[in-house]
Backbone as CSV, one residue per row, in Angstrom:
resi,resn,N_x,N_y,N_z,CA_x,CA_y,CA_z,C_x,C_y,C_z
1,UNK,110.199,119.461,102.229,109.187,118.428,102.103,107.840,119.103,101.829
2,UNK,107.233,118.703,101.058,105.744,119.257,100.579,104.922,119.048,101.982
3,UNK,103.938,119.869,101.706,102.696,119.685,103.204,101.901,118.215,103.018
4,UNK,101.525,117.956,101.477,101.097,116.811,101.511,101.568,115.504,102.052
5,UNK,102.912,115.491,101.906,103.808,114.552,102.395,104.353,114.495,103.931
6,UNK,104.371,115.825,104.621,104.644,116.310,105.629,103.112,115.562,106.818
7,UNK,102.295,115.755,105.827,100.947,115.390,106.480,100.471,113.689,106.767
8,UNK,101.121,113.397,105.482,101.187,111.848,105.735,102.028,111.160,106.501
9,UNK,103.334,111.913,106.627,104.550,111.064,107.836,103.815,111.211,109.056
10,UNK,103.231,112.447,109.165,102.611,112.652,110.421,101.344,111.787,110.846
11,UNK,100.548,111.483,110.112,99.683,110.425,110.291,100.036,109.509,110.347
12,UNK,101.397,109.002,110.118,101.797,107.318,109.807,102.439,107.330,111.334
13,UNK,102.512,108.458,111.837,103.723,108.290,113.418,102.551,108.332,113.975
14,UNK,101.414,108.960,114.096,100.224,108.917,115.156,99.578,107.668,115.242
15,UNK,99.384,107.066,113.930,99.035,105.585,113.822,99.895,104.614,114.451
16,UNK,101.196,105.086,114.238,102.621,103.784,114.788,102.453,104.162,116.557
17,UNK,102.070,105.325,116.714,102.235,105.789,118.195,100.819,105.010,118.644
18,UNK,99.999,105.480,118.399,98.298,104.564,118.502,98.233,102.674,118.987
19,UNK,99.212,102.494,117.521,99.335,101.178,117.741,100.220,100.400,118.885
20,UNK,101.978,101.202,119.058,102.616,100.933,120.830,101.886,101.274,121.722
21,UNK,100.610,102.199,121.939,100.449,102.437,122.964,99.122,101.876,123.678
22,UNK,98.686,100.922,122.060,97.494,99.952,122.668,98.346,98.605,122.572
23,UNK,99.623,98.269,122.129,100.326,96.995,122.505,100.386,97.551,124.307
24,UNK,101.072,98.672,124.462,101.135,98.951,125.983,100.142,98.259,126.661
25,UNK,99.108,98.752,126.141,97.809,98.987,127.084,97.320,97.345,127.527
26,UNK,97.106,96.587,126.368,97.056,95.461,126.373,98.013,94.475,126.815
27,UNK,99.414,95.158,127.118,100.173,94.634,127.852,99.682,94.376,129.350
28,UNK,99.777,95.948,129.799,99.341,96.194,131.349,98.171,95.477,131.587
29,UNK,96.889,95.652,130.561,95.851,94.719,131.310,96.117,93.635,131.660
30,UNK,97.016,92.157,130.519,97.361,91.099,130.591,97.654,91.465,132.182
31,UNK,98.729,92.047,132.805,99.862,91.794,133.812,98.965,91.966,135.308
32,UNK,97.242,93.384,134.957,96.785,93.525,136.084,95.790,92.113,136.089
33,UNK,95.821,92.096,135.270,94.366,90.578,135.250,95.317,89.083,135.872
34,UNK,97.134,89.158,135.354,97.531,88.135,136.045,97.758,88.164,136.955
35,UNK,98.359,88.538,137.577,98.910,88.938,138.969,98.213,89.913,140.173
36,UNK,98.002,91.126,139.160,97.207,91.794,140.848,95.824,91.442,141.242
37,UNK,95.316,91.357,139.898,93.764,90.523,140.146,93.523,89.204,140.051
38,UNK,94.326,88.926,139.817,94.233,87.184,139.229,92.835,86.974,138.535
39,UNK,93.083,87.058,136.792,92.315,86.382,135.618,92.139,86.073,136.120
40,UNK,92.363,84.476,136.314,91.786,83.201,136.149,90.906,83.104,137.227
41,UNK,91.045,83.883,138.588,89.361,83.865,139.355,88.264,84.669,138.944
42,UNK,88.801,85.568,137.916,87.600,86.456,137.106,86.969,85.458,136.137
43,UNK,87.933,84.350,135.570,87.031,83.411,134.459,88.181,83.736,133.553
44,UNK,89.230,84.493,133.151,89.646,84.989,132.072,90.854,84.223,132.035
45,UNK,91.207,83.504,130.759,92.366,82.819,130.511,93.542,84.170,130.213
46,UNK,94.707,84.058,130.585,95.090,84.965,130.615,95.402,85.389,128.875
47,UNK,95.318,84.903,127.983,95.914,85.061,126.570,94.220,85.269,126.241
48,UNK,93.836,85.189,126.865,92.394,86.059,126.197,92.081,87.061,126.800
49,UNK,92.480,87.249,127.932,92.718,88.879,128.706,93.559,89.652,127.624
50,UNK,94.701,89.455,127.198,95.769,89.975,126.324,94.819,90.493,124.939
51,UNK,93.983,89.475,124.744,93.526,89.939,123.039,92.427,90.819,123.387
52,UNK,91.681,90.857,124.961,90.608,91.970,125.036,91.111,93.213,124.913
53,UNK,92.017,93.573,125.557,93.010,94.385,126.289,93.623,95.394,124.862
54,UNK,94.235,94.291,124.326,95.084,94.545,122.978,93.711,95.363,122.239
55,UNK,92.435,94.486,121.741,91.910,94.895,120.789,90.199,96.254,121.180
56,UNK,90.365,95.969,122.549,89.640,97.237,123.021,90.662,98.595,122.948
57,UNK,91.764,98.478,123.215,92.593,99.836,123.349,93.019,100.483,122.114
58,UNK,93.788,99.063,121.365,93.448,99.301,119.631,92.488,100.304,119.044
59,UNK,91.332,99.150,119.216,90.062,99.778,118.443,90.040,101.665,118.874
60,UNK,90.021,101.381,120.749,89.400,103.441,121.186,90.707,104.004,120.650
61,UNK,91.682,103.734,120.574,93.062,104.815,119.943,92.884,105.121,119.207
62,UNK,92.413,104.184,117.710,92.108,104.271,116.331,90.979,104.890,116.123
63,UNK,90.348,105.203,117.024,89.107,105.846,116.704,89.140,107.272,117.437
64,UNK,89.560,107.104,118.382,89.988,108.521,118.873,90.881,109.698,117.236
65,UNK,91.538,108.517,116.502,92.728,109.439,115.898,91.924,109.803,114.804
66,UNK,91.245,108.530,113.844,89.970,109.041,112.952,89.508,110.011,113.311
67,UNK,88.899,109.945,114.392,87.920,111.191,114.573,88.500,112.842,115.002
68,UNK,89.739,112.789,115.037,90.700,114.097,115.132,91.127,114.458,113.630
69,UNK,91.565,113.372,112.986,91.732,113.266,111.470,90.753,113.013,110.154
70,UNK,89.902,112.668,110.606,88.516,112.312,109.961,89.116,111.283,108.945
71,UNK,89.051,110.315,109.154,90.766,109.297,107.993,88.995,108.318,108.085
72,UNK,88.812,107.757,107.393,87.243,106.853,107.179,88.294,105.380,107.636
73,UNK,89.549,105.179,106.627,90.383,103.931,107.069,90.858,103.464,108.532
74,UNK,90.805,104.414,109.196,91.310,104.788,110.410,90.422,104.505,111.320
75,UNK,89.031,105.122,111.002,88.000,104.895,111.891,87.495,103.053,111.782
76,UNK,87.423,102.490,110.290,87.137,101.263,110.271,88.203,100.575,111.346
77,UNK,89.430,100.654,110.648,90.575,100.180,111.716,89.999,99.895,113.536
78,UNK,89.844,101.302,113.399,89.302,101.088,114.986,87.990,100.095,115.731
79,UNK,86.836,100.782,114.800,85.822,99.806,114.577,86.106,98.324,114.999
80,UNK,86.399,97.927,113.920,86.743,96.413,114.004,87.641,95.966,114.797
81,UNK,88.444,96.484,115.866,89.405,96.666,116.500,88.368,96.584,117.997
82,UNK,87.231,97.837,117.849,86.395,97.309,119.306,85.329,96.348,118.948
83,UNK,85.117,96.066,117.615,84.085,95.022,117.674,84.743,93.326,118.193
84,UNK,85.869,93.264,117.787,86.454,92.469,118.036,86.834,91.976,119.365
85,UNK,87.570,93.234,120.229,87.721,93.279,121.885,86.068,93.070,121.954
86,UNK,85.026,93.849,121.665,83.763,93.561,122.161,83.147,92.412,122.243
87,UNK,83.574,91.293,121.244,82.885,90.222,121.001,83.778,89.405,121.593
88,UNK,85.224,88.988,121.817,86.060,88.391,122.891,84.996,88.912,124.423
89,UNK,85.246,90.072,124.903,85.024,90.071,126.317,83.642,89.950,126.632
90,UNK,82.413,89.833,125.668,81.315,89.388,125.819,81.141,88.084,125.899
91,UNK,81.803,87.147,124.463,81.383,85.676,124.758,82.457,85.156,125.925
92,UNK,83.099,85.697,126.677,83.861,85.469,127.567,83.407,85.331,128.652
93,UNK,82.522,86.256,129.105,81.169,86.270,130.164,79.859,85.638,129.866
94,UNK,79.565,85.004,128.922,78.419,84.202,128.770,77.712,83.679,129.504
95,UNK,78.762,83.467,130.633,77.994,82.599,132.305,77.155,83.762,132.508
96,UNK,77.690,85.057,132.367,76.695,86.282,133.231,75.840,86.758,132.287
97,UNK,76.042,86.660,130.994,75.179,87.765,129.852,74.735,86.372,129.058
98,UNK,73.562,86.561,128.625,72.906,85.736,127.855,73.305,86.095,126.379
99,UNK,73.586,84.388,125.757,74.244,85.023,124.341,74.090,85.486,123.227
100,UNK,72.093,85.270,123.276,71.432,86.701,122.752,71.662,88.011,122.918
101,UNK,72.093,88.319,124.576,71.788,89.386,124.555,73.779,90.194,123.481
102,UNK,74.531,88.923,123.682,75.599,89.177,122.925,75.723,89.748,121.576
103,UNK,74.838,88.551,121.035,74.689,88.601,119.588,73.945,89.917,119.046
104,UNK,72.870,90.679,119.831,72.556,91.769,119.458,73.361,92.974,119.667
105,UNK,74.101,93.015,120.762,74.964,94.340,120.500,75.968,94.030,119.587
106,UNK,76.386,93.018,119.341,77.182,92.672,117.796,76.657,93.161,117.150
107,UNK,74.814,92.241,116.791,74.404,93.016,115.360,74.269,94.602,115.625
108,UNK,73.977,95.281,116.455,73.558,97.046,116.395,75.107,97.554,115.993
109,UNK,76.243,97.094,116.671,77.408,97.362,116.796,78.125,97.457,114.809
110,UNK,77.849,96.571,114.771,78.542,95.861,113.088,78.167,97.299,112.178
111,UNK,76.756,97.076,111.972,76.062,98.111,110.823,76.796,99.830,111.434
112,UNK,76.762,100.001,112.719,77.013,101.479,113.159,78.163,101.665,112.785
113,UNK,79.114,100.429,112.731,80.841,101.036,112.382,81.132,101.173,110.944
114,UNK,79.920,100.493,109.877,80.250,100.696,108.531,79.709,101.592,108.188
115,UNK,77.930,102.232,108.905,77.339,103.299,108.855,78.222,104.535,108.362
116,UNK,78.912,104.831,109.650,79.970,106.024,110.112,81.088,106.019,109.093
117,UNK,81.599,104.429,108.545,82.811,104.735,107.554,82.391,105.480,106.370
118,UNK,81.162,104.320,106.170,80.356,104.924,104.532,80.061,106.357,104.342
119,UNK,79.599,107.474,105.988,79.368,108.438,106.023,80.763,109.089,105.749
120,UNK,81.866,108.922,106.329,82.743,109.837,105.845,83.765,109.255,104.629
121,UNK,83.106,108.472,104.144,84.183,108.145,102.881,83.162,108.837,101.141
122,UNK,81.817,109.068,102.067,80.474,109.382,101.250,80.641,110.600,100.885
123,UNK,81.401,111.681,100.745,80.947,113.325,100.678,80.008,113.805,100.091
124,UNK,79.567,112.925,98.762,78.543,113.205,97.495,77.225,113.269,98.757
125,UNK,77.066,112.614,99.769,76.323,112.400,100.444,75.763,114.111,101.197
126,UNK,77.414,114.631,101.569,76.811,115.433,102.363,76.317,116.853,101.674
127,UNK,76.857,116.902,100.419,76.782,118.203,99.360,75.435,117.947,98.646
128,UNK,74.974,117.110,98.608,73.343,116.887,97.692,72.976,117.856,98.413
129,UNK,72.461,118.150,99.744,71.573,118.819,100.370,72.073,119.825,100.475
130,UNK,73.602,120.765,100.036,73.812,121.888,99.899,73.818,122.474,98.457
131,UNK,73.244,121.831,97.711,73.425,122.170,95.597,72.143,122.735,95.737
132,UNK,71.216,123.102,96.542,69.816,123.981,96.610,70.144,125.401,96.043
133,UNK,68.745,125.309,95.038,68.905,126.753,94.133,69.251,128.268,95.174
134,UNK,69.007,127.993,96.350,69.744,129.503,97.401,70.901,129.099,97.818
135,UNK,71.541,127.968,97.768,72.517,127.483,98.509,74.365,128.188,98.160
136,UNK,74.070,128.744,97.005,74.975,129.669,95.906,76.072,128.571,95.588
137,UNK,75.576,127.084,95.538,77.100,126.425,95.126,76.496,126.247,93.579
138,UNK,77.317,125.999,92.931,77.428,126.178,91.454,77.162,124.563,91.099
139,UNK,76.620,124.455,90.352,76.275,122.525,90.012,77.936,122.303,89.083
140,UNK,77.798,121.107,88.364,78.418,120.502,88.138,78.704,120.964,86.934
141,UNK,77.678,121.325,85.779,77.668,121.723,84.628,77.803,122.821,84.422
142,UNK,77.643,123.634,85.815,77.794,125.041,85.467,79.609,125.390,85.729
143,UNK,80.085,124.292,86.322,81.536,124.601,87.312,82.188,124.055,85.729
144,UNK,81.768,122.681,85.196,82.508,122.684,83.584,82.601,123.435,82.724
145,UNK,81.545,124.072,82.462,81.324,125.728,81.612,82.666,126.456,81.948
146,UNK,82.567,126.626,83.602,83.429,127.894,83.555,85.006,127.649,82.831
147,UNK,85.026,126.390,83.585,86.121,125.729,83.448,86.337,125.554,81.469
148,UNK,85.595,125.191,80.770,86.136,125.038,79.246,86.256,126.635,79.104
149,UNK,85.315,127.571,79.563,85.111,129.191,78.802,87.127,129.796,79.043
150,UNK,87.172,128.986,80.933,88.723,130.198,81.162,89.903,129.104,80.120
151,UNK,89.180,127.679,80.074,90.667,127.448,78.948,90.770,127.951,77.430
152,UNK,89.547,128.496,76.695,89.278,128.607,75.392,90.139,130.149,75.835
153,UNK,89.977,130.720,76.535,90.047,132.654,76.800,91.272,132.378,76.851
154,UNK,92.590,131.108,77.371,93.872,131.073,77.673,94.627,130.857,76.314
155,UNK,93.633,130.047,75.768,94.410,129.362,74.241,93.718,130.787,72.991
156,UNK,93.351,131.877,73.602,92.670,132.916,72.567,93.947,134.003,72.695
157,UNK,94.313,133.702,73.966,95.601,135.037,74.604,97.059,134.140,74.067
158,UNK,97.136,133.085,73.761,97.700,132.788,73.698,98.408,132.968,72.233
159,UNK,96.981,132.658,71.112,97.267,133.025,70.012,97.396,134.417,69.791
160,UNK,96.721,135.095,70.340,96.647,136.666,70.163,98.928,137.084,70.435
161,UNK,98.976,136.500,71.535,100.506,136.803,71.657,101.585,136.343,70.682
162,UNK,100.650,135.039,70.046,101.944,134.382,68.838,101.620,135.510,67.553
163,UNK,100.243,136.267,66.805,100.248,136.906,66.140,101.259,138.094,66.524
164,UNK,101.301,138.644,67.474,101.722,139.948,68.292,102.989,139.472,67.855
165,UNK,103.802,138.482,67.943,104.965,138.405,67.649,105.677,137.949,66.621
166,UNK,104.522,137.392,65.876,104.564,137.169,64.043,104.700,138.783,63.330
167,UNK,103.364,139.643,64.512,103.702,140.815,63.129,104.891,141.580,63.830
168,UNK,105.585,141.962,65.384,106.954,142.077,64.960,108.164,141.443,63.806
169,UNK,107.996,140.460,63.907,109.032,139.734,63.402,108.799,140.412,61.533
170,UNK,107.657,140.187,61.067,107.400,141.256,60.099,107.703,142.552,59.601
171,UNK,107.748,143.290,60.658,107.901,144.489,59.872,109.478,145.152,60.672
């Protein structure tokens, strides 16, 4: 199996593992919120305990694995995964948190998780500030140069070898 491919099964089992183990997680909360704590004197219907549970553990798995893998898809995944648990278990408490004060860690929350995707899906972003005339990376036009000069030098050896074997065949 190629490494490229080797690399992707392996990301697709950390993701499948990520994802049972925040169904887990969101399981167990459902079961401590029904029974050992009893939801429903916390305020929490129990099928909305399940989707906090589910989509807070979601979201930190998926973002835990992005950020080991640097995957930009991975990290959104997660993102929206705690914005989601975040905005369930906030308007859920509304009796205690004012729903301004909700709506603003939404808005700070929203922009920071596309911030971070855009940053690592961005690379052009992070190399501008290393193409500086001391920086010794080669621009763009200079990396095409090299690149047409070594194919013209391949197709020059190339002919040079078909003459080489025209003038055997000659004499």
């Amino acid at each position: 199996m190629r490494e490229s491919t080797k690399a992707a099964v392996m990301a697709t089992r950390i993701k499948i593992t990520a994802f049972i183990v925040s169904l887990m997680l969101a399981f167990a909360t459902f079961m401590i919120c029904r029974f050992a704590v009893g939801g429903e004197k916390l305020g929490f219907a129990p099928i909305l305990t399940l989707f906090i549970g589910f989509f807070l553990s979601f979201g930190l798995f998926f973002v835990i694995i992005a950020i080991v893998t640097r995957s930009a898809l991975t990290f959104l995944a997660g993102g929206i995964g705690l914005f989601i648990g975040t905005a369930f278990l906030m308007f859920s408490m509304i009796a205690v948190i004012p729903w301004f004060v909700t709506v603003i860690v939404l808005l700070i929350m929203a922009p920071g998780i596309f911030g971070v995707v855009y940053m690592m899906k961005a690379p052009v972003l992070a190399l501008e500030f290393d193409n500086g005339p001391d920086s010794g990376r080669k621009t763009y036009a200079e990396r095409k140069a090299e690149k047409e000069q070594a194919q013209k030098l391949a197709e020059a050896q190339k002919e040079a070898e078909k003459a080489e074997i025209k003038g055997e065949e000659n004499e």
